[in-house]
C-alpha positions as CSV (number, residue, x, y, z in Angstrom):
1,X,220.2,-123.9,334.6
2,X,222.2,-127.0,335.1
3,X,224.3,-128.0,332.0
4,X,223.0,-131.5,332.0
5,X,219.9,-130.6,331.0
6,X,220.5,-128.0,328.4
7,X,223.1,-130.9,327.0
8,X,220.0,-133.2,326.5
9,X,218.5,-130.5,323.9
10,X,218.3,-131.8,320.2
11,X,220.0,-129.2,317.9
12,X,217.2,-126.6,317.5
13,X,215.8,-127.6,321.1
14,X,214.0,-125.6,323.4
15,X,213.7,-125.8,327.1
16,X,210.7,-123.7,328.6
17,X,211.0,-123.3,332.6
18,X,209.7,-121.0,335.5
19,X,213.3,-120.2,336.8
20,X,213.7,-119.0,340.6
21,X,213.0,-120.9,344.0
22,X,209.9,-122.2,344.6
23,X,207.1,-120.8,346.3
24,X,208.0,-117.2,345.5
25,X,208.3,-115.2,342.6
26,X,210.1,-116.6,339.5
27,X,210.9,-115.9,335.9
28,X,209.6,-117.7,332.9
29,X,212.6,-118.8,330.7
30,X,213.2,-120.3,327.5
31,X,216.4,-121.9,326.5
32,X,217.1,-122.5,322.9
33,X,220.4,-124.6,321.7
34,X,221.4,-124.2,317.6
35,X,224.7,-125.9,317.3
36,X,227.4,-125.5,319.8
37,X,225.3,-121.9,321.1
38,X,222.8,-121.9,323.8
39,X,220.7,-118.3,324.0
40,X,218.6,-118.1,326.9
41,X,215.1,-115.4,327.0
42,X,214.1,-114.1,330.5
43,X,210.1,-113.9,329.9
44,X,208.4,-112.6,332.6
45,X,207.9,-113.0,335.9
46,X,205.8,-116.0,337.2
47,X,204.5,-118.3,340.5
48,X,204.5,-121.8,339.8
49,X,202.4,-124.1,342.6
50,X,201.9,-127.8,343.3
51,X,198.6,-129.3,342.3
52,X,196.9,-130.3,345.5
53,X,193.9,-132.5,346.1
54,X,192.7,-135.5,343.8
55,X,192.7,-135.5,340.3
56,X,189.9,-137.0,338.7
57,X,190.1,-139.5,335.3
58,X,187.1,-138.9,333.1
C-alpha cells in the first residue's frame, strides 16, 4: 500500500481496496488510520475486472 495514499486518510479514515495484481486472485483490504497508527484487515480473497462494453445513461 503506497504511503501516499494512506497519508491522504482524515483521522478516523478508511481505505477499502482489492489488494494483489490484477487479473488474478487478490485480497480485499481495509486500511484504517486513528492518529499517528495505521491497522490494516486482510478480508478475503477477491477478483477485481474491468467493465467492458458500453455503459448506458438512463
Amino acid at each position: 500500500i503506497h504511503p501516499p495514499l494512506v497519508a491522504q486518510l482524515a483521522d478516523g479514515g478508511r481505505l477499502v481496496l482489492p489488494l494483489g495484481s490484477p487479473y488474478t486472485w487478490q485480497t480485499l483490504t481495509i486500511v484504517e488510520k486513528h492518529g499517528n497508527e495505521t491497522t490494516v484487515k486482510y478480508l478475503f480473497p477477491v477478483v477485481f475486472v474491468p467493465m467492458t462494453g458500453r455503459i448506458e445513461e438512463g
